[in-house]
N, C-alpha and C positions, 0 to 999 in steps of 0.2 A: 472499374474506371472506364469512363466512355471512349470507343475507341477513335474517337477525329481528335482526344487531347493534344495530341504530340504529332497532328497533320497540318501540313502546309501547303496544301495543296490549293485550287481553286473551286470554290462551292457556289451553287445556282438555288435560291428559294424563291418561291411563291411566298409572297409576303403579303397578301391579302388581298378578297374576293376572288379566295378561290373554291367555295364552296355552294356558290350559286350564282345569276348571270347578274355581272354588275355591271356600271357603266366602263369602268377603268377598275385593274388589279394590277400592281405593283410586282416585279420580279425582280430581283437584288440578284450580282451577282460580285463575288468578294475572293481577292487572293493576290498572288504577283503575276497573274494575266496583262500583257501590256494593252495599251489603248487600240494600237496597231489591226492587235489581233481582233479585238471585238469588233471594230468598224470592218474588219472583211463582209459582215454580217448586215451593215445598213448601206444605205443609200448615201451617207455623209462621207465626208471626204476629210484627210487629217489635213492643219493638226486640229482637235477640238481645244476649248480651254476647260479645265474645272469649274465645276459648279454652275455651268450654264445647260440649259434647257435647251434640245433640240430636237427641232418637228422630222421626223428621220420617217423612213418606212424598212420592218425585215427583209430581206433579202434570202432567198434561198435559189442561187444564183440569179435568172432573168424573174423567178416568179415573188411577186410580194405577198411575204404572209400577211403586214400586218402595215398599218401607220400609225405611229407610236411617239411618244415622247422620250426622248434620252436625256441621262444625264450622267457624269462622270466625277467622281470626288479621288484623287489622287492621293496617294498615301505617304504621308502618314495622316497626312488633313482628312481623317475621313472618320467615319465612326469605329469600324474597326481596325483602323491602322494601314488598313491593305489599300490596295486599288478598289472601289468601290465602284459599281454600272448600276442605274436604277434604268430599269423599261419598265414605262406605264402604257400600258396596252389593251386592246379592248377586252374586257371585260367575260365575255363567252366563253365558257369552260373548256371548250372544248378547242377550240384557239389558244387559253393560256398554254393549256396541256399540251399542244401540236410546239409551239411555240418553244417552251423548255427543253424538250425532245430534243428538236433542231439543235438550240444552241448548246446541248448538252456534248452531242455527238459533232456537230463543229468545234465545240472550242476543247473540246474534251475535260468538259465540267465533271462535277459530281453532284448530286443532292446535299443539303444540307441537311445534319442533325438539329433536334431538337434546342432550341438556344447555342449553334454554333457562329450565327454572326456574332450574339452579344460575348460569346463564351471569349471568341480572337481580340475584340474591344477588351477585355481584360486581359488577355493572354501579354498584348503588346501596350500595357498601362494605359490604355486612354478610358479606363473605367476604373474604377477600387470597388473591391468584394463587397463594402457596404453598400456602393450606390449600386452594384449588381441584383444582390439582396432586393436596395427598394422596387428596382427594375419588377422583379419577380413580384412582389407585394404587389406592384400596380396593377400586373398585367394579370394574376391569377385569383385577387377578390374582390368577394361580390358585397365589400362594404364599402359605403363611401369613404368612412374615416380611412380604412386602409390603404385605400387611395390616393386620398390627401397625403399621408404618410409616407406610400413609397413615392408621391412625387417632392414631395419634402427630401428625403433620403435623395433619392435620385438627383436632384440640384444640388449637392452636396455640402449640405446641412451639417450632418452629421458625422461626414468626413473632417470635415474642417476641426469640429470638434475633440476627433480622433487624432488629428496632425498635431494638434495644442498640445494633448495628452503625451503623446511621443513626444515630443517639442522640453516637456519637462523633465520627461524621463529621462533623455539624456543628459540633462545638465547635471539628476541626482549621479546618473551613473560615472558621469567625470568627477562629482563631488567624490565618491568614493574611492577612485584613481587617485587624485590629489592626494584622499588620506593618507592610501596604502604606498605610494610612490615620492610623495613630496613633500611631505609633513614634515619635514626636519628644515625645508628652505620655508615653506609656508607660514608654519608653524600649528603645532597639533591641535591648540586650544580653537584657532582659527578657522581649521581644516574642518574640523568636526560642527561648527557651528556655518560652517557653510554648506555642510551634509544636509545640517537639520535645517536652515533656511528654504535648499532646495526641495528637499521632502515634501515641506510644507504647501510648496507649490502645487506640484505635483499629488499631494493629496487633495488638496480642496478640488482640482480638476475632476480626481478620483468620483469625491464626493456626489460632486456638481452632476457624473455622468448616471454616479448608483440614484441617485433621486429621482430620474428620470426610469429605472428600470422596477419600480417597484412590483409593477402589477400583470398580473396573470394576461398574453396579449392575447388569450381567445374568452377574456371577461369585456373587451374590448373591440375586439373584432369583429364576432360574435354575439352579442352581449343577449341572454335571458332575460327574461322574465317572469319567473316562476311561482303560481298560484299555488300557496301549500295547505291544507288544513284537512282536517277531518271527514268523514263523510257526511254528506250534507249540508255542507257549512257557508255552500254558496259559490265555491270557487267556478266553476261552470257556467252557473249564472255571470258571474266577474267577467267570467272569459267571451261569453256573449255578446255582455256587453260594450267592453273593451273593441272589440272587435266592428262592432255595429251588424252585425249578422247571427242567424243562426250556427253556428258551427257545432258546439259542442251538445248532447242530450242530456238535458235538466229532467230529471225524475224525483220524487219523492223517496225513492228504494233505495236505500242504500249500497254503496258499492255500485252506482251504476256506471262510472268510468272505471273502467278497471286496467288501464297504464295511460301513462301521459300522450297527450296529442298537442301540438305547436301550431303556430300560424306565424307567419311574419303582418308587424304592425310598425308603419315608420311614424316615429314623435320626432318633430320638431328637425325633420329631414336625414332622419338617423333610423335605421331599418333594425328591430328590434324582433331576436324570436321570442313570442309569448306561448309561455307552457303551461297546460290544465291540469294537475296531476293528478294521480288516482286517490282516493281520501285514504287519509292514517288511520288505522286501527287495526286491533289483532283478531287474525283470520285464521280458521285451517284449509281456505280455498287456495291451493296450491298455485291456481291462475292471479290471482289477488295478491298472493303474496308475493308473485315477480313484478307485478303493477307496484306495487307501495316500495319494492327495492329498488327500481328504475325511479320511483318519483322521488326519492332519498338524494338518487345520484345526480337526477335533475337540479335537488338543490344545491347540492355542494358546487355544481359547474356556474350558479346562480350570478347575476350581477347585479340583479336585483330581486329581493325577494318581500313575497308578498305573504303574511300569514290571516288567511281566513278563520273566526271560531265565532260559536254564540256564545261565549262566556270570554269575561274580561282574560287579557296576558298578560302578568306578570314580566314576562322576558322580555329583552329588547336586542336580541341576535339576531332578529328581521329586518326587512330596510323600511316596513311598513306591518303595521295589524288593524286590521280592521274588524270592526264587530257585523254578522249577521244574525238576521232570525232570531233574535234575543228570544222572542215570544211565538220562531213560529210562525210569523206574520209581518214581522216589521222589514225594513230595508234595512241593505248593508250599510255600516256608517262607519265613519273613522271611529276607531278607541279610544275615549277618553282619556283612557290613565295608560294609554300606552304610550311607546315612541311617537305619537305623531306630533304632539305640538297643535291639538286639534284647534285650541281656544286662537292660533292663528289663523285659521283658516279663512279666506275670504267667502262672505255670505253668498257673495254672487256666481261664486263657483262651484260647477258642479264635480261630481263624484271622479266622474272619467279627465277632464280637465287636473283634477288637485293629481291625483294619481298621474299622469302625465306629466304634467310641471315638477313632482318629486324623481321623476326618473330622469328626464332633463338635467337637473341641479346637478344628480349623482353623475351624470356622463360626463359632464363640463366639469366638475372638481376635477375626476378623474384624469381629463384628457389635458388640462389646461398648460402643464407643463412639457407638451409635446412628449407624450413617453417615449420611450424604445421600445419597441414590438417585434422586433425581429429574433426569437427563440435563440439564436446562436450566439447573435450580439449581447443580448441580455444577461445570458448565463455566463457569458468571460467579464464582464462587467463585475457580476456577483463576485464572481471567483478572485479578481483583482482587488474587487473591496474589502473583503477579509485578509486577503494575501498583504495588502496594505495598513489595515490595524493592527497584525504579527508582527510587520516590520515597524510601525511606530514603537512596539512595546519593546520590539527587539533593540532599538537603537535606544533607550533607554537603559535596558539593564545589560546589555550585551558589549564587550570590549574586542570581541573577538573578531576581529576585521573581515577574516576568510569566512566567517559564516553568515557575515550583515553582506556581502560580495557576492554570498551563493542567494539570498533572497533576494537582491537585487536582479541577478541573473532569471531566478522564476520568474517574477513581474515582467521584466523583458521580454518575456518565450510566451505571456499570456497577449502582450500589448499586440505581440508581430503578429499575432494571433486574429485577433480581434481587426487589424488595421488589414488583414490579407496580403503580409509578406510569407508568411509561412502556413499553411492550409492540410488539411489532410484531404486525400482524394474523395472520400465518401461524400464530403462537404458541397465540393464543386458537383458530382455526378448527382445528387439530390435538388441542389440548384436547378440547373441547365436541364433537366430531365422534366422540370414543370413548366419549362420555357416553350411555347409554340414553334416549326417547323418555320421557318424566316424570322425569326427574332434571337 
């Protein structure tokens, strides 16, 4: 468990440009420090108000380190609850550095841990674990979708969503109070069919959330694009081409890739890795055969996959097949009698283009329902969506009150779960732990 959990003290960060000379870099400082105490430190004079901007210079008695911008967000108004101090100050490493120093050993600050501003914004509710979560998605990938996502997540999207979902639960779980406590003034026929009323709520929410968490969120995130076939089947050439550069070596020898190489290629503003893999076939080159076990595992992580052969396929477990070298000689072309749907293909488009637009389609299906991508959200979503078709079945054939009372109780313990009333530490110390040094 990280050790500033359970501190309340006062923390100072560098919150940005502070790794090289910029014009202005940000220094946060967050805790129950009164205003009093930090202005011993400027040139301004109290009282200041919140939330305004003020042209101040440091002070380190008669000498000025610095002319700075202040600003003061009082707490609980603030992001993380505390008394919050923004100084935007010049820029030069070597001044924010002198700068921190000072005020550390004036105010008797401490450094802040990794995600300890945003860690206290949750500690003192003015964030929920989910919009923490998307915080972290925003700040630590290098997708745009994921991006978009955690800043979806973060305007609290998906919270909301989450509060509906409580929001029903508890009506099932007074339904079940009523049954077991007041059935006799209610009456039982009515009691039970208000059980099942609420249920019903409460599951379509269920529903509503598992639809959203279908898919694997690093086929998404992430997302491949994996060249699979044979040796010499053209995949390398594909990959060339795709690319519009030389990247990979095209030889007539078989086995001349021998494990997969990637490239990043963005379609249609969405950054895709494309992978060349080694060709399929049975080897006793012990080098070759970790090449063709790595291009296997390439595909299974695949989101889209592409199978190259010179002879027709049969299968349609690809997301695409194409034919080359029939003779040898000829160009790669869609397979007729495979998945592609070739007889649509528009005449005016070429190869790289239809291959692009097919990967396109696949991302937008994909993405269209806003999924859930957050691994931990995901998984108690799962876990409630089954836990909730047991109790549909249960409240059909089961009479037994105290055991429809205990499954109601586990759904409860997955919800608080999920909503971040109840957390296990590992949880939080994995979060915050990816979180940058002032954020």
């Amino acid at each position: 468990m990280s050790e500033y959990f359970n501190k309340f003290d006062s923390i100072i960060a560098i919150s940005s440009g502070n790794l090289s000379k910029t014009a202005i870099t940000l220094i946060r400082i967050s805790g129950p420090i009164e205003p009093d105490k930090v202005l011993e430190c400027l040139s301004i004079s109290a009282p200041i108000e919140p939330k305004r901007n003020y042209l101040t210079n440091i002070l380190d008695q008669d000498a000025i380190l610095d002319e700075i911008i202040f600003c003061f967000y009082k707490g609980p108004a603030s992001f993380t609850g505390e008394n919050v101090y923004e100084l935007a100050v010049h820029g030069n490493p070597l001044n924010v550095n002198r700068i921190v120093k000072f005020l550390i050993e004036k105010l008797n600050l401490r450094m802040a841990g990794p995600g300890e501003f945003s860690y206290r914004a949750f500690r003192n509710k003015k964030v929920s674990l989910s919009e923490i979560e998307g915080l972290d998605l925003l700040l630590s990938s290098d997708s745009q979708f994921a991006i978009d996502q955690g800043l979806n997540i973060l305007s609290g999207e998906i919270s909301s969503e989450y509060k509906l979902l409580k929001s029903f639960f508890l009506d099932l779980r007074s339904s079940i109070e009523i049954l077991i406590n007041f059935s006799d003034d209610v009456g039982e026929s009515e009691s039970f069919l208000n059980l099942k009323g609420n249920f019903e709520k409460f599951f379509t929410q269920v529903v509503k959330l598992h639809d959203r968490a279908p898919i694997e969120p690093d086929l998404i995130i992430k997302p491949k694009v994996v060249l699979f076939g044979k040796p010499n089947s053209g995949k390398s050439t594909l990959f060339n081409r795709l690319l519009k550069k030389q990247r990979a070596l095209v030889s007539d020898t078989p086995g001349t890739t021998r494990d997969y190489i990637s490239e990043s290629i963005v379609i249609n503003n969405v950054t895709y890795e494309l992978v060349d893999t080694a060709g399929i076939r049975d080897t006793f080159d012990e080098i070759e055969k970790h090449g063709i076990e790595h291009s296997k595992n390439q595909l299974e992580k695949a989101f889209f996959s592409i199978h190259l052969s010179k002879e027709d396929v049969k299968e349609d477990s690809f997301d695409l097949v194409l034919l080359s070298h029939r003779d040898n000689s000829g160009p790669i072309e869609p397979n007729r009698t495979g998945p592609i749907e070739a007889n649509l293909l528009d005449p005016d488009l070429n190869l790289e283009d239809y291959i692009f637009n097919r990967i396109s389609e696949k991302f937008i299906k994909l993405t269209e329902n806003n999924p859930i991508i957050i691994p931990r959200q995901r998984d108690i979503i799962k876990q409630l969506f089954k836990k909730s078709n047991n109790f549909n079945d249960l409240v059909s054939m089961e009479d037994d009150l105290a055991i429809i009372s205990n499954e109601i109780g586990s759904m409860g313990a997955l919800i608080e779960e999920l909503i971040g009333q109840v957390h296990p530490d590992d949880v939080l110390d994995n979060i915050f732990s990816n979180f940058c040094i002032g954020k």
